[in-house]
Steps between C-alpha positions, in 0.01 A plus 500: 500500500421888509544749715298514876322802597783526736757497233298724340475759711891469618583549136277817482681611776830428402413687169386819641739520773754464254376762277470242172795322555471280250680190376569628191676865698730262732609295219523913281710639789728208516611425135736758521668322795446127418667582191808328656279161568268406223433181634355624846266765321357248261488220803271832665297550182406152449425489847252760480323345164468213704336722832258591222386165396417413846808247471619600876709213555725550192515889538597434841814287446606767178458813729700331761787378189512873384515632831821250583622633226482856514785720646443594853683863388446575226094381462351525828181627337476165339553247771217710687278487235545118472472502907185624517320336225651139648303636833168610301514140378573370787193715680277299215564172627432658869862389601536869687809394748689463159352771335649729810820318485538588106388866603725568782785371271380760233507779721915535506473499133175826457702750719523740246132453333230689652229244286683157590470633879171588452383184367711282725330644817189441325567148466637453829197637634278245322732238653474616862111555489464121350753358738255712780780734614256800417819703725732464264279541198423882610853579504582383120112667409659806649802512376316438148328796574828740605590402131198521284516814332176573367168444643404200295741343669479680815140358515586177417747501800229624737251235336738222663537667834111561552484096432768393694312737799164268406682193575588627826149632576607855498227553264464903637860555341417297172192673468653861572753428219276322220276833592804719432602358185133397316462910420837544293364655178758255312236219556250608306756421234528156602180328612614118631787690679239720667220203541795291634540756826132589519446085539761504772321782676213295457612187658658670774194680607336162483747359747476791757121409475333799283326313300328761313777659403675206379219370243501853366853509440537143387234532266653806356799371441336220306306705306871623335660222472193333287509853329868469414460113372737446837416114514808440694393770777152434506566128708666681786203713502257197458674320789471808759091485394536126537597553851321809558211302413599175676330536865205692335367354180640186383375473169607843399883377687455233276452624165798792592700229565431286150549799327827521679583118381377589167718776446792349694502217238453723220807651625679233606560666820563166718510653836190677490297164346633374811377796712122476307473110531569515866222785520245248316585177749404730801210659371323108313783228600438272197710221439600586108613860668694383768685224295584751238630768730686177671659440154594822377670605832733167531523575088598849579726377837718221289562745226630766721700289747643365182572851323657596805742153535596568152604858611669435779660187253610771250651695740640244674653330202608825383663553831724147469580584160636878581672335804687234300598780247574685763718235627640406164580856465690546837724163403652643217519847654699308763725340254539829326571584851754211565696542105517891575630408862761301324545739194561780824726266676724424194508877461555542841802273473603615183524900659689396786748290282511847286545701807808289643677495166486875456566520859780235497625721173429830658722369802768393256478812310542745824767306634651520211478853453579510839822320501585715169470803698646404761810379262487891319509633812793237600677648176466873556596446907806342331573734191463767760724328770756423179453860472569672822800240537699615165395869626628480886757254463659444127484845346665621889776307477555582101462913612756353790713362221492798325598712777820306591580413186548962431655543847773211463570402160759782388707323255372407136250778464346417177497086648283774819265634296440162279433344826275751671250502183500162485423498879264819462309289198445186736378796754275609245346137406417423836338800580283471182409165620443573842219747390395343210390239779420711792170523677165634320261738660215311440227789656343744420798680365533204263449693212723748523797285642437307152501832254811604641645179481390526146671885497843345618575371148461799303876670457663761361705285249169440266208224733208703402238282718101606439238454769131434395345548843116383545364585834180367562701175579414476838881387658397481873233154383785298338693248749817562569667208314339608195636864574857326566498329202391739229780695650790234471364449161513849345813554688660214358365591180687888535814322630478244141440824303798637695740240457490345168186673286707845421145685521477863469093531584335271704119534530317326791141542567225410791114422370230392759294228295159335628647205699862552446803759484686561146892583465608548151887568491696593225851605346673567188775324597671147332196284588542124587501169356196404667624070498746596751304727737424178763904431454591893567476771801085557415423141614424632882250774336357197369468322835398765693217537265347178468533465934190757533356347166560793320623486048780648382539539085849549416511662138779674249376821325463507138744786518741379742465478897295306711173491601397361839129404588392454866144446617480446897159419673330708748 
């Protein structure tokens, strides 16, 4: 089966209103994209070598299978392209309420494509004239026209308006524009386009009743076509003589409309055979006429009402089968849904169990540091308390003692004096230990209070004692334990040095470090055996260190002395 007139003509309008828009330019301008989905582009080009073997059916269900297949974002292009020739097909088999459907569905997918638009309206034009809503069919003609742009196309637009205006009986608009639009000098360059309009003008004038006019014009216009070897144009022009003819002079109706038939069959254009046989039953009702017009039009009825089941089968099929995948698709997204819900629970779990066991330990930790504070604290409250007790009470009543011991004790003076230093030495002691235990200033005079501690051990009888001073170390940030304790330490340190080392230079020095403060002591003194430093006097250092988690390295000079390593954290 070939192409109607009607098809014809919808797919000279589709081409010039399109500018060319060829098969061969959609599938050009999509490669690039479809690049991504071989199997849709070659679904769309066998499609289209089907369209051109007249195999509708089959390109129908491959234009719909590419256009499933196609990306909606990234080849939109595409699935329009495949839209609209499932609707020319569908406009071939007369099934127009599908045909719009298929259109209307393109449209969201030509937004950005000036020649889908324009060919889309086109279509939906046709539609709405054959389904008699002439209305609607002058909006898409116009919008076809707001988009055309050259006046091929231009004319083309105004072609379908003037004949959308004849169907309505408004032949004094058709017949203003086909008068506008036969004059355009581009015409003369193509002679069926221009025969074509000067026909319609023709047939219009014939229906507004100037007769004269219309024979003239018709005649014309056949004149070119037969010129031009137009077979397919001539019938329309035979059928307007054939009814120009009709009320007038039957035989001459009659032999317009066999040459109609004849040419309609040479063409294979079905609808106009139709159109000429019904002609020839009017004008001489034979029987052999009749039957065959009777038999062609219930041929031409079965075939289309089956083309168009088998369309709206394709689609529909295509429809389940998209649906089930669909469905398919959503039931394991759900249980990709329901393991990651489980996967997120376990994790869930898993975080909380993390965050209660570093809280738990975080607890432990801080109450432990806590309780260790709160113990240093405890044990410079008590040193300090030990401390101001020797001072107020013991070392009084030794300096008492003392006192009575010169006023009364007259006999024995060398058994006085023995007594009084060995009274005056006790004196001594507990004054030593009543500020070598007294209370720190732990402010912002911190510093200071601890370099003159420091200063208190140099003497005159040979303690040389060296101070390496580093004062970015920013004193007032450190907490106040920490300040206690690095002073007990070096203190005890100077007071180890003093008492059993026999040092003459002592060198202590202060270094600020990234995340930590460095003391680095050192004498020249008789060093230590190192095995017995937990059993001796240095074990507290020791202690006091590790309570705010500091180190100390306890080390004897390759040259004699010791060497003393503290790090302390910020």
């Amino acid at each position: 089966m070939k192409h109607s007139p009607f098809f014809c003509l919808l797919f000279l309008t589709f081409i010039f209103s399109c500018k060319n828009l060829s098969k061969n330019e959609v599938a050009n301008s999509s490669e690039t994209k479809s690049i991504e989905n071989p199997e849709a582009l070659n679904f769309q080009k066998k499609a289209d070598s089907l369209y051109s073997m007249s195999k509708f059916d089959d390109a129908f269900f491959y234009y719909n299978k590419s256009k499933i297949l196609f990306d909606p974002q990234q080849h939109s292009d595409n699935i329009a392209y495949c839209l609209i020739q499932m609707a020319r097909l569908q406009q071939i088999s007369d099934d127009y309420f599908g045909s719009e459907s298929t259109l209307i569905e393109a449209l969201k997918f030509s937004k950005n494509n000036n020649q889908y638009l324009s060919a889309l309206n086109n279509l939906l034009g046709i539609a709405s004239k054959e389904l008699k809503n002439y209305k609607q069919a002058l909006v898409y003609y116009n919008q076809c026209y707001k988009l055309a742009i050259d006046e091929q196309a231009k004319c083309t637009a105004l072609n379908n308006i003037a004949k959308i205006y004849s169907l309505q009986n408004n032949h004094n608009k058709a017949i203003a524009i086909w008068n506008k639009i036969i004059n355009k000098k581009f015409l003369d360059t193509l002679p069926t386009k221009k025969a074509l309009y000067i026909d319609n003008l023709g047939y219009s004038y014939l229906n507004r009743g100037e007769r004269t006019k219309a024979i003239y014009l018709m005649n014309q216009a056949l004149e070119i076509k037969l010129k031009a070897n137009d077979i397919y144009g001539s019938i329309e022009s035979y059928l307007h003589l054939t009814e120009f003819y009709f009320d007038k002079n039957k035989n001459l109706s009659e032999q317009f409309a066999q040459k109609a038939y004849q040419s309609a069959t040479q063409n294979n254009s079905i609808d106009e055979r139709l159109k000429a046989l019904l002609y020839l039953v009017k004008i001489n009702p034979k029987r052999e006429v009749a039957l065959k017009y009777a038999i062609l039009n219930d041929s031409i009825v079965n075939i289309r009402n089956t083309a168009k089941n088998q369309f709206a089968k394709i689609k529909y099929d295509a429809k389940v089968t998209e649906e089930e995948n669909l469905k398919l698709k959503n039931a394991q997204i759900q249980t990709e849904l329901e393991l990651e819900k489980s996967e997120n629970e376990k994790d869930f779990w898993l975080i909380i169990a993390v965050l209660l066991i570093s809280l738990v330990l975080f607890l432990v930790n801080y109450f432990r540091n806590k309780n260790l504070k709160e113990k240093q604290k405890a044990t410079y409250l008590t040193e300090t308390r030990i401390a101001k007790k020797i001072h107020d009470e013991l070392a009084n009543d030794v300096f008492q003692t003392i006192s009575f011991v010169e006023a009364n004790i007259d006999d024995e003076p060398q058994n006085k004096i023995a007594l009084i230093n060995l009274l005056d030495t006790i004196y001594q002691q507990s004054r030593n230990i009543s500020k070598e235990n007294e209370s720190i200033e732990t402010g912002e005079y911190f510093y200071d209070s601890l370099i003159a501690m420091i200063d208190n051990y140099k003497t005159n009888q040979g303690n040389n004692v060296i101070i390496k001073k580093d004062d970015s170390i920013a004193w007032q940030k450190i907490d106040d334990i920490k300040k206690i304790t690095i002073f007990r330490v070096v203190q005890e340190l100077l007071v180890n040095m003093k008492k059993h080392s026999a040092a003459s230079i002592v060198v202590i020095s202060f270094s600020n470090a990234k995340n930590n403060i460095q003391i680095d002591y050192s004498d020249n003194g008789k060093g230590l055996e190192l095995e017995k430093v937990i059993k001796g006097g240095l074990v507290n250092v020791e202690n006091r260190i590790r309570n705010i988690n500091g180190k100390i390295i306890f080390d004897n000079a390759s040259n004699g002395g010791l060497k003393v390593k503290l790090n302390i954290p910020k």
